[in-house]
C-alpha positions in Angstrom: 83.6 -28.8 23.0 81.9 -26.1 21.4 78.8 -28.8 20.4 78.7 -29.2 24.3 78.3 -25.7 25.2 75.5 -24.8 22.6 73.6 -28.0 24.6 74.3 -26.6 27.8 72.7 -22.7 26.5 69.7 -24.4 25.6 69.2 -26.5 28.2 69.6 -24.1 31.5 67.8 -21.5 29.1 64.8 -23.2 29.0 61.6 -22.4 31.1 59.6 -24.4 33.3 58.1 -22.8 36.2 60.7 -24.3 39.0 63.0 -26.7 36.9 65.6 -24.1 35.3 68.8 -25.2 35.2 72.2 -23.6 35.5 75.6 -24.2 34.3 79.3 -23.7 34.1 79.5 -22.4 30.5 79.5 -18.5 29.8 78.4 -17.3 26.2 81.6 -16.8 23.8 81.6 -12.9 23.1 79.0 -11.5 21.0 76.9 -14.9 20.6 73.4 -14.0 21.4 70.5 -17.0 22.3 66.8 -16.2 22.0 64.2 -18.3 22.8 60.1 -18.2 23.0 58.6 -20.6 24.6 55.3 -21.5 26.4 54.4 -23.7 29.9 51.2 -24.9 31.5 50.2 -26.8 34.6 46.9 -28.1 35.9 46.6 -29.7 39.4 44.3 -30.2 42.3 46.6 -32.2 44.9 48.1 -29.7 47.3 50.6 -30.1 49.6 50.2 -28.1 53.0 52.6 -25.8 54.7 53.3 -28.9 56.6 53.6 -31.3 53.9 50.0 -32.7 54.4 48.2 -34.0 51.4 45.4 -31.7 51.3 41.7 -33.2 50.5 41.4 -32.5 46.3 39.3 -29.7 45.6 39.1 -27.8 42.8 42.1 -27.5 40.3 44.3 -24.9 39.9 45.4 -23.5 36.1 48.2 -21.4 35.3 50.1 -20.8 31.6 52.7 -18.3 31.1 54.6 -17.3 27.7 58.2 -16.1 28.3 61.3 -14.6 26.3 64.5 -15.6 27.2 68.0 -14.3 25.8 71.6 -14.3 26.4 74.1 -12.3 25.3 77.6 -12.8 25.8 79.4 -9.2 26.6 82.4 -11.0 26.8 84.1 -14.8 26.6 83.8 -15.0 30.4 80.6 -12.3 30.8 77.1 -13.4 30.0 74.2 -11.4 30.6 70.7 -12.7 31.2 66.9 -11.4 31.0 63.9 -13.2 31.5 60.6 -11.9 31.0 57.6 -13.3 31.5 55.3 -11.5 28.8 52.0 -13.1 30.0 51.3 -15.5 33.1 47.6 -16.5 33.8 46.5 -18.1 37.1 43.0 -19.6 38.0 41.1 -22.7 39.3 38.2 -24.2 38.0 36.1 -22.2 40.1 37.5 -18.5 39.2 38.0 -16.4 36.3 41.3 -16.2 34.7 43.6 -13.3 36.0 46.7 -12.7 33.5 49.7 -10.3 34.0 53.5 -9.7 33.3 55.4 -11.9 35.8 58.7 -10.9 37.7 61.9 -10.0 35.6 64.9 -11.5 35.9 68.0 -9.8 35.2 71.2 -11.4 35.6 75.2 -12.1 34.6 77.0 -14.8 35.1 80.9 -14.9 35.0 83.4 -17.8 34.6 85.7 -18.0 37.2 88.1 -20.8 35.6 89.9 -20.3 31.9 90.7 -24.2 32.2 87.3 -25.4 33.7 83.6 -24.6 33.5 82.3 -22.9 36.7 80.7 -20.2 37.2 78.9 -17.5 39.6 75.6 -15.9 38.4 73.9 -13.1 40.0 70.1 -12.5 38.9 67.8 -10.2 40.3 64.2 -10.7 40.1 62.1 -7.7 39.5 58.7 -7.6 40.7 56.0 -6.5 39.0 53.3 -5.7 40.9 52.7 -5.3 44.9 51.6 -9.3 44.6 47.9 -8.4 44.6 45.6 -9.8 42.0 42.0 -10.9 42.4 40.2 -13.6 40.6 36.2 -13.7 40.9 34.4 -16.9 41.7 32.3 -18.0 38.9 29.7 -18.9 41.4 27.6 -16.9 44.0 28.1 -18.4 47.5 24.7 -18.9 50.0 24.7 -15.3 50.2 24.1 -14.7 46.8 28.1 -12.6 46.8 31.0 -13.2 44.6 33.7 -14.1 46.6 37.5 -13.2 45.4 40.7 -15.3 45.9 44.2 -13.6 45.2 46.0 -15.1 42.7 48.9 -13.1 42.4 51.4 -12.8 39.0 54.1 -11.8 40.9 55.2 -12.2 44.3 55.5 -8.5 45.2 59.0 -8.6 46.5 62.9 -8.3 45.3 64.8 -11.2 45.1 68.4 -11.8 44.5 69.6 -15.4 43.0 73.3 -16.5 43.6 74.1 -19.5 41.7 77.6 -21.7 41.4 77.3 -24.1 38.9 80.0 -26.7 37.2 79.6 -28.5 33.7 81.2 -31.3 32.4 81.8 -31.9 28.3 82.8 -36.1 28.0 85.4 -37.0 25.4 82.8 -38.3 23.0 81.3 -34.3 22.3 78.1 -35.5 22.7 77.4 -35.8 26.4 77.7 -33.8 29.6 76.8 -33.0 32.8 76.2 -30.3 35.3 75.6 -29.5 39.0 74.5 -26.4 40.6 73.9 -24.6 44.3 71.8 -21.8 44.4 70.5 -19.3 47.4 67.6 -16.9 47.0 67.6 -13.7 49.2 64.5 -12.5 49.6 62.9 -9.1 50.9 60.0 -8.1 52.6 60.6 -10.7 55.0 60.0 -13.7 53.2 62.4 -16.8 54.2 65.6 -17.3 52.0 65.4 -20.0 49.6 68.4 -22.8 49.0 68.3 -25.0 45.7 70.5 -27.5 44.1 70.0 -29.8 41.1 72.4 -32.2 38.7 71.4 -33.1 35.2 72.9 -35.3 32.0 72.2 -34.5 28.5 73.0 -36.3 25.6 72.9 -35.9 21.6 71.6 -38.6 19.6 71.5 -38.7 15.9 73.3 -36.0 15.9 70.0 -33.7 15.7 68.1 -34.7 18.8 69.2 -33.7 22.5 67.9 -35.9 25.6 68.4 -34.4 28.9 67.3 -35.4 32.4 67.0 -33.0 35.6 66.9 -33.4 39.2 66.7 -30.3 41.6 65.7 -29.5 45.0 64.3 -26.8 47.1 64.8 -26.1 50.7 63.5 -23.2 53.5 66.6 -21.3 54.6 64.2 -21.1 57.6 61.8 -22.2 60.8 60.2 -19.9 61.7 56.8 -19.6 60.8 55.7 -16.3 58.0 52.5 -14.4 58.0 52.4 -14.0 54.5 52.4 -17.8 53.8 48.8 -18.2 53.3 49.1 -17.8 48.7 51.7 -21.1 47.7 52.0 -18.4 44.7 54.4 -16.4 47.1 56.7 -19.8 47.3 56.8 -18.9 51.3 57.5 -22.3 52.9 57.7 -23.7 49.5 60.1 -27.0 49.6 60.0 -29.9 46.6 62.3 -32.2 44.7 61.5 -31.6 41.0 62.6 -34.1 38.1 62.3 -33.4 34.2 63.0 -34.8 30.7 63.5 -32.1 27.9 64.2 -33.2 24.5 65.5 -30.7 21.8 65.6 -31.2 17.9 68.1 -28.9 15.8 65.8 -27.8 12.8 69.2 -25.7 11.5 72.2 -25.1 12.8 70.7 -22.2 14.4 67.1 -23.0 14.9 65.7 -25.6 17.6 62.1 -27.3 18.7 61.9 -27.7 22.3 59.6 -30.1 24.7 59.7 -30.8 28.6 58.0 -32.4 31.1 58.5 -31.6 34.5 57.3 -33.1 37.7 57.5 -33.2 41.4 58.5 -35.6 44.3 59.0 -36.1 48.1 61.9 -38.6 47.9 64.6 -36.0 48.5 62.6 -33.2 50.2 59.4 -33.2 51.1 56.7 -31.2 49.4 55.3 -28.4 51.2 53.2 -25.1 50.3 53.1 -26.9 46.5 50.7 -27.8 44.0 51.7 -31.1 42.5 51.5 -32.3 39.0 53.1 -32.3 35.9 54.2 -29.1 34.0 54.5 -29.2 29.9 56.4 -26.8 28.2 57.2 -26.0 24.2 59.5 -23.2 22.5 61.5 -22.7 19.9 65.1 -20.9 20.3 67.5 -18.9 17.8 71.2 -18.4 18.5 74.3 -17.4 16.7 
């Protein structure tokens, strides 16, 4: 069971920018997970605000490089930070703006002895009031550089609630795991609601295979001001899929790879750039 828990750690630890996933497991106390690890997406097929498939224009970049860690204050106490160290956001026809993206500080406490679920709290910290200019490479007709905001972080306080259950099969080498989450978000941006399942599996006994599935509704209709930037997530509404694999180097010591991607066969995609996110790190955890 144990085997099954350490899979569980790194897979709901590692980052993609919308396919984290969650689970029922808490950190036994004093076990500490670390990881580094690094994303980047490039697309230039938007979806509009009402799910319209925008004509392709130029395509949008963005990378980021984040620390994760867990730390387990106690067998059913886990606390969380994640911390963007450096996110960088452009299209082809901008300059690249960089920044520190929003914090996330959390806990997540098991609310069985017998069984695996769990409640997690998270608050994301912003960073910045959501402003952040990128200059066109380009002079327009009137010989001016024009600026488009490509913000690092949204600006606002969020607060994530997440229940999530996990399942270890007999064998010790497979499980699975389902989550709810609901985003409450200030400075009247709509609520967010998410849900996802995934199954992983250890092969060889060194290599992990896991695949995701998650969702993302509005907890809203009505129609936001601020909606105009997809990087504020207003209106923002996708299924997302994803395939990580992890390799145990040591007992300790793990190579991780994902690819994530999007689809409208769920819910339908709205406010989104669509394509294919890949993402590498290596973890550390005792």
């Amino acid at each position: 069971m144990k085997k099954i828990k350490n899979i569980i750690f790194i897979c709901c630890c590692f980052f993609t920018f919308y396919a984290q996933a969650q689970s029922g497991w808490t950190r036994e106390a004093k076990g500490f997970y670390l990881q580094a690890s690094a994303a980047h997406f490039s697309s230039n097929t938007y979806y509009t605000t009402e799910g319209r498939l925008a004509d392709q224009g130029s395509t949008f970049n963005t990378s980021a490089l984040l620390i994760y860690g867990e730390y387990g204050i106690s067998d059913r106490f886990t606390a969380i930070v994640d911390l963007p160290l450096v996110r960088l956001n452009s299209f082809s026809t901008t300059e690249t703006v960089g920044g520190v993206g929003n914090i996330q500080l959390g806990v997540k406490y098991k609310l069985l002895k017998s069984f695996p679920l769990s409640l997690q709290v998270a608050f994301d910290i912003p960073t910045n009031d959501g402003s952040n200019f990128a200059q066109s490479k380009n002079a327009n007709a009137f010989g001016e550089f024009d600026e488009i905001n490509l913000p690092i972080s949204d600006g606002e306080f969020n607060v994530w609630t997440t229940l999530a259950a996990s399942h270890g099969f007999k064998n010790g080498k497979t499980y699975a795991s389902a989550f709810s989450s609901v985003n409450f978000r200030t400075e009247d941006f709509s609520n967010q609601f998410q849900a996802g399942v995934e199954l992983g599996h250890l092969f060889f006994d060194k290599l992990y295979l896991i695949g995701k599935l998650k969702i993302q509704e509005r907890l809203s209709s009505e129609n936001n001001v601020q909606s105009g930037s997809f990087l504020f997530g207003e209106g923002t509404t996708f299924t997302n899929y994803g395939v990580t694999s992890m390799y145990k180097v040591t007992d300790h010591f793990n190579v991780v790879a994902q690819y994530s991607d999007y689809a409208g066969f769920l819910v339908e995609r709205k406010n989104i750039y669509d394509g294919g996110t890949f993402s590498l790190g290596v973890s550390f955890e005792y």
